[in-house]
C-alpha positions, 0 to 999 in steps of 0.5 A: 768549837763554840766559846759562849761568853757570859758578860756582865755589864758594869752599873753604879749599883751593881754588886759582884762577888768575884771571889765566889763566881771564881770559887763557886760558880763558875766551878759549878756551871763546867763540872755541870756541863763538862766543859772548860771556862775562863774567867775575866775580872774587869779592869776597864770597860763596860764589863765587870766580869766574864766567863767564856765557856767552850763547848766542842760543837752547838749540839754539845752547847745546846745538850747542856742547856737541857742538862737538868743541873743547868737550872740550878746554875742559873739560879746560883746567880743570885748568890754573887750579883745583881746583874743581868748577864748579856750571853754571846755565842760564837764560832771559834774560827781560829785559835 
C-alpha cells in the first residue's frame, strides 16, 4: 500500500481554511482519485494541517496524477491557503 501524505507547514502568515479542506477538498481529491484520505488538524508541530491519502500501489498513485481531474484539484488549493504543501510518499509496511 502507498499513503501519500500532503503537509502544510505552519507560517505566521499563513492562512488555512480547515472547514473547506475537510468539506471541500479533500472530498474533491478522493472522489477524483478513487481513494480513501484522512485529515489531520494541526494542534502542535510544524504543521497546520494534512491529509494522508491511500492508494493501493504506485501505479494506482501515478494513474492518478495523470487523471485529467487532477488539475483541477491542485488549483482548488488556492481556494483554502496560501501555503505551499510539502508531499511525501510512502510504502505502508505494516499497518
Amino acid at each position: 500500500m502507498i499513503r501519500v501524505s500532503v503537509l502544510y507547514p505552519s507560517a505566521d502568515d499563513s492562512t488555512f481554511d480547515h472547514d473547506y479542506y475537510r468539506d471541500t477538498h479533500v472530498p474533491l481529491a478522493a472522489t477524483t482519485w478513487g481513494v480513501g484520505a484522512e485529515i489531520d488538524k494541526g494542534v502542535n508541530g510544524p504543521y497546520t494541517a494534512g491529509v494522508h491519502f491511500f492508494f493501493e500501489s504506485m501505479d494506482q498513485f501515478q494513474a492518478a496524477m495523470g487523471n485529467p481531474g487532477t488539475q483541477a484539484v491542485m488549483a482548488d488549493v488556492a481556494n483554502y491557503t496560501n501555503i505551499t504543501p510539502v508531499m511525501q510518499i510512502s510504502e505502508v509496511v505494516q499497518g
